[in-house]
N, C-alpha and C positions, 0 to 999 in steps of 0.2 A: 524465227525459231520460237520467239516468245507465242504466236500466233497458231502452233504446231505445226508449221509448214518447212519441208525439209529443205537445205541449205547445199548449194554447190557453188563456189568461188573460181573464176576465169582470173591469174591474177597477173598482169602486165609486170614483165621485168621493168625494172627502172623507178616504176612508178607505185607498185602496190608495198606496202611495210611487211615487216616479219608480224605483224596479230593478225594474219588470216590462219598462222600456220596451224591453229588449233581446229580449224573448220576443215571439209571436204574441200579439198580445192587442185587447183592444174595451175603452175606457173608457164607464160608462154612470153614471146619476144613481141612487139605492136606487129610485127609484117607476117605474124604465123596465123595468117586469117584462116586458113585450111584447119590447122589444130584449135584454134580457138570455138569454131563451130563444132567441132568434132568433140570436144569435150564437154560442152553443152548436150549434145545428142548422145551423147553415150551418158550422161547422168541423169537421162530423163528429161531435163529441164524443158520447160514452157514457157514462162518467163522468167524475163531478166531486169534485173535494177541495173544501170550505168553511175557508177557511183566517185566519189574522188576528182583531182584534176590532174589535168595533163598539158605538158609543151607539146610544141606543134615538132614533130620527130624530122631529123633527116632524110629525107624515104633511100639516100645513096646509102648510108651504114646502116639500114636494116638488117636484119636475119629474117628473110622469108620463106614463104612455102610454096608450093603446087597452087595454096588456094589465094595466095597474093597476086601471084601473075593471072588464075583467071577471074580474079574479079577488077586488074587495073584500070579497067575504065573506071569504075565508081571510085579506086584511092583517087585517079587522078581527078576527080571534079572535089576531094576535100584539099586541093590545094588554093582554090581560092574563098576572097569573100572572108567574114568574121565567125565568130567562135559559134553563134546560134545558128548559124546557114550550115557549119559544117558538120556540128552535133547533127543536127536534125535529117542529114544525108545519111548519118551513124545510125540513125532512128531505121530509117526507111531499110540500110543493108538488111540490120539485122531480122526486120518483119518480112523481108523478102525471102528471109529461110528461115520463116515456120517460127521466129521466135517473137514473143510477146513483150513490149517494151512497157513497164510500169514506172511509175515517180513514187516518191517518197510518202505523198501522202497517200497513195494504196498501201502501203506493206510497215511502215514506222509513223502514222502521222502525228504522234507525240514526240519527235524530233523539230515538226514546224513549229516558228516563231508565234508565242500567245501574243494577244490585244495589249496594251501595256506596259507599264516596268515591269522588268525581270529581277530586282532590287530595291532600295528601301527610295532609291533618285529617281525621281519623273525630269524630265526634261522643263527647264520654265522659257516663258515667254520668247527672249531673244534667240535659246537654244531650237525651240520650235519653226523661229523664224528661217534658221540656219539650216535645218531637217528642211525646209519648203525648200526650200532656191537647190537644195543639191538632190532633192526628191525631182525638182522642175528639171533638172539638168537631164539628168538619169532618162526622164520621158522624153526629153526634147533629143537625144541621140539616139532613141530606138532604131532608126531607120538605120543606123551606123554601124550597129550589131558591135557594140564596144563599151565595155566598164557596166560594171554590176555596182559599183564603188567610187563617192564621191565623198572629198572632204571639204565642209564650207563651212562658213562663217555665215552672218544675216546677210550681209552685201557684199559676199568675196567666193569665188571658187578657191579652193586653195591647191586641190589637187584632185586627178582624175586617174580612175583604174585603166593600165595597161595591161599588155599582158603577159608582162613579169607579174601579174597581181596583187592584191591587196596589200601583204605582207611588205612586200617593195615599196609598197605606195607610204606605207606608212613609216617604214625603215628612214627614205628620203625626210622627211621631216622631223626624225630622233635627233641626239646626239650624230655628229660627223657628215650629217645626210646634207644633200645640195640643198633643200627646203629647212635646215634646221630653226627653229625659233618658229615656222610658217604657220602651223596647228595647233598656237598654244590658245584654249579654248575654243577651237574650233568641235565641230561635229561629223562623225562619220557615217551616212546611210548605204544602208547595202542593200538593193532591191532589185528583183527581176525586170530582166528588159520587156519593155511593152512588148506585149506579141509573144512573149520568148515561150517556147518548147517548157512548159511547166514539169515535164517525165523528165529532164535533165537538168545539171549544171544549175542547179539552182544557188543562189546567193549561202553561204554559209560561215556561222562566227563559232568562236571555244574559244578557249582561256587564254588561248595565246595571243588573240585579236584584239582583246580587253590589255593584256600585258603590252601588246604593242600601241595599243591607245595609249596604255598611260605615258610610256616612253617619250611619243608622239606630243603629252601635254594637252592630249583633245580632253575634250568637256564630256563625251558620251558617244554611245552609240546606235542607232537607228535600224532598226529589221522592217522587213514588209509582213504583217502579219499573215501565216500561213501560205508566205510565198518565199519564206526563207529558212535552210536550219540553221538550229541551235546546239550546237553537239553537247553535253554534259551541261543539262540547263542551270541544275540547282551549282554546280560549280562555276558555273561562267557569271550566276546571278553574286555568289559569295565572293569572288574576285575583284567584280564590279563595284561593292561596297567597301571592300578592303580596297580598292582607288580613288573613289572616292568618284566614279563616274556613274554616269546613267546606263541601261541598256535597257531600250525600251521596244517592243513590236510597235511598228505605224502603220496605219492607212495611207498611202501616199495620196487619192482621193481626195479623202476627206481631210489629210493634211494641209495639201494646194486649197482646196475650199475655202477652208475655214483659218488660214491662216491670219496672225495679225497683221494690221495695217496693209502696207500694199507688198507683203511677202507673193502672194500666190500670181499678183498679176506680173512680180517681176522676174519668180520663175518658170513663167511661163509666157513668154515674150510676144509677141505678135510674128511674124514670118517678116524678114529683111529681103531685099532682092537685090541688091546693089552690086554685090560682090560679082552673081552671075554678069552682072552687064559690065563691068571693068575689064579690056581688050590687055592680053599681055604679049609680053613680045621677047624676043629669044635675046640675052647677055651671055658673048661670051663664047667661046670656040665648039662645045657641045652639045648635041640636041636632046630632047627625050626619044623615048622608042615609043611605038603606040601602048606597050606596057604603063610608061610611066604617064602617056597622056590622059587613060582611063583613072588612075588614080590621083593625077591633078583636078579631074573634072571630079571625082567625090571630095577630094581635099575642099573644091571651091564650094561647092555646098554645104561643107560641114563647118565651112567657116561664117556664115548665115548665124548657126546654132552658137557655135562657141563667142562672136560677137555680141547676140544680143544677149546673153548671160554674164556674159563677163569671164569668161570660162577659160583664158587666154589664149596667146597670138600666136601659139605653135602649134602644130600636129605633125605625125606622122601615118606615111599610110602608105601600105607594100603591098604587091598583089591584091588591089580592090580589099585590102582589109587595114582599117584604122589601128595602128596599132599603138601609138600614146598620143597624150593631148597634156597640154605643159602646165595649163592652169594654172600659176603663180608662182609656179619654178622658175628661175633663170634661164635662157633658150639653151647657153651654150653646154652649164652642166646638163641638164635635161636629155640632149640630146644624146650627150657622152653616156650616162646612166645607162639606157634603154640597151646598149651594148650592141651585137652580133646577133639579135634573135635567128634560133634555126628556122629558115626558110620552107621545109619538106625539100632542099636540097638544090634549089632554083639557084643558090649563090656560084653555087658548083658550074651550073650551065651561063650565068649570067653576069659573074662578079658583084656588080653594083645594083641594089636591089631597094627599094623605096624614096619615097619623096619625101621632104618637109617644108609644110605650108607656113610660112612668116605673115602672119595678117597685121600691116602696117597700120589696119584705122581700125584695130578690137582696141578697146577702153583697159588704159593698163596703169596702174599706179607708179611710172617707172618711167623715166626718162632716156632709155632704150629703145622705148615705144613710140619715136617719137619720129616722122619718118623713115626711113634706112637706115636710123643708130643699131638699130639689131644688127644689121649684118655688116661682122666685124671678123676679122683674121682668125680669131677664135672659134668663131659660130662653123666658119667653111670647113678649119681642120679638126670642128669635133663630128661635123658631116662625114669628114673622107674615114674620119678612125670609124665611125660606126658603118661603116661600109652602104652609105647613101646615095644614090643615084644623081641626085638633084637638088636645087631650093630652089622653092616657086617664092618670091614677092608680093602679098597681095598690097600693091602698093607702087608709085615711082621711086627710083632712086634717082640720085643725084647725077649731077653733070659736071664736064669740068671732068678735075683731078682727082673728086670722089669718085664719080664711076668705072676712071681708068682704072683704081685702086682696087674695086667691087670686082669689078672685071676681071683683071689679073688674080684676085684671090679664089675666083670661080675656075681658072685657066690652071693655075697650079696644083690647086684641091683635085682635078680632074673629073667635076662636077658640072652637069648642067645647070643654068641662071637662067627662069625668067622670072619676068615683072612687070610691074603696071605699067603700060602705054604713057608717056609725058605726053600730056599734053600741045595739040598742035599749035 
């Protein structure tokens, strides 16, 4: 509007707030694909910004139209894969009826993150260190299509973005959280996934991300410059100083480059292969379905990445989409946190719905980590609460009276077990 260009608002129940209600706009439900186009076409509109975020919806409790059922080929291909693969399918509907998809820096690009401190704190040396390794992380899981948001230390992941989001990520490590104490001067970088669809979902911080920082006890916080927003910059910049933290736009680039000592070379690791060549083998009365063997086969390469960072020994990952990585949490709370996420309604036809990868030989400050002490009676029954498919092992467990015990707690959970091959 600042630009004199006229405004019409498409605003999703559920997810859009009561400040549009000043602007031209149509509230509709996610599955009234029919009225959503329709209201575009009747305002003129040519293009469109995609703006705000969203859970992934139940497609069984929708409210839909005429124009859901004939476009459900295309909802159903956004039921797999990660949050960029499924945006970007979003991209494509919408240019296939005549509408123009724009990003933030066509229409607001005084919203993207400046070069710099946003306040009176630059980041120093060791905080810089900490911005490389969770900047190195961030690159190294592009192919994962997971987390915008990493919190680290010089030599530590602490925590990595799911898709409860930032706010969650950072809550886990306040007061009462399973991480509490994890972030105190750590740092938090928000940057664009390599590759990512630059017109959407871009990385974005306000006031309350800084308030949640401080909570959190982190040192600062890290933006990609002009690859991320800033909502209410001069207040996010006067918050930041009232905390006493940093909030600074980076190069992730020239970050990794130029970092000191050997920050860049350790966030950015060399490629691992070992994990693929480790043979597993089925524990235990249940098998996977080919569902869950597609997403063991991503689990096992993304534990490649999360190894040689140091990134931690858990994941999860449902329908070919990563959906948390434990990074310095506890396995068992970790796993309970992440909760029920809605599935687009697979749980409904499936019950039991993702994996969780245990990497036995990631580098862990924690004597849990030390072969099969992770998985313990706890670990299984906070898999069955979050309604999990399976644990894969990357790793042997024990023999003997340990494995009877492994066993039976994979047999009662009603959960598939595999694990590394022992050795012949």
């Amino acid at each position: 509007m600042k630009r004199g260009r006229s405004v019409h608002i498409v605003a999703i129940d559920g997810f859009a707030s009561d400040h549009i209600a000043r602007y031209p706009h149509d509230r509709v439900s996610l599955g009234q694909v029919g009225r959503m186009l329709q209201s575009f076409h009747r305002a003129g509109v040519c293009e469109i910004v995609i703006a705000g975020a969203m859970q992934r919806p139940d497609l069984t409790s929708l409210k839909v139209d005429l124009g859901f059922w004939r476009n459900l080929p295309t909802v159903l291909t956004l039921t797999r894969g990660g949050d960029d693969s499924v945006l970007r399918r979003v991209v494509r509907f919408f240019e296939g009826h005549g509408l123009g998809v724009v990003g933030v820096a066509d229409v607001a690009p005084d919203l993207l993150a400046p070069a710099g401190p946003l306040g009176v704190r630059a980041p120093d040396a060791p905080e810089t260190r900490a911005l490389a390794r969770a900047a190195g992380l961030i690159a190294a899981l592009g192919p994962f299509d997971v987390g915008q948001a990493v919190v680290a230390t010089g030599d530590r992941i602490i925590a990595v973005e799911g898709v409860r989001g930032t706010d969650a990520m950072l809550r886990d490590l306040g007061p009462g959280g399973i991480g509490m104490g994890l972030g105190k001067g750590a740092v938090l970088a928000k940057l664009a996934k390599p590759g990512q669809e630059m017109r959407i979902d871009l990385p974005t911080i306000g006031t309350e991300t800084v308030a949640r920082a401080k909570v959190a006890s982190l040192a600062g916080i890290g933006v990609g410059t002009g690859g991320a927003i800033v909502l209410e910059r001069a207040q996010v910049a006067a918050a930041a100083d009232a905390a006493g933290l940093f909030v600074t736009g980076i190069e992730p680039a020239v970050l990794l480059g130029d970092a000191p000592g050997d920050a860049a070379s350790a966030a950015i690791p060399a490629a691992i292969t070992d994990a693929g060549e480790l043979t597993l083998e089925l524990v235990g009365r249940r098998a996977p379905t080919p569902t869950d063997r597609r997403d063991i086969a991503i689990g096992r390469e993304l534990a490649h990445v999360l190894r040689a960072n140091a990134a931690g020994r858990g994941a999860i990952i449902a329908r070919e989409h990563v959906t948390a990585i434990s990074g310095s949490l506890p396995l068992a709370p970790f796993v309970i946190a992440q909760g029920r996420p809605t599935s687009w309604g697979w749980r409904l036809l499936k019950g039991r719905i993702g994996v969780l990868m245990v990497d036995a030989r990631a580098p862990f400050p924690d004597a849990s980590s030390v072969g099969d002490a992770s998985l313990d009676a706890d670990l299984f029954r906070a898999a069955m609460e979050a309604g999990l498919a399976g644990i894969v092992h990357l790793g042997p467990i024990g023999t003997g009276e340990r494995r009877r015990q492994i066993t039976e707690w994979a047999n009662e959970a009603g959960l598939f077990l595999m694990a590394g091959a022992s050795p012949a």
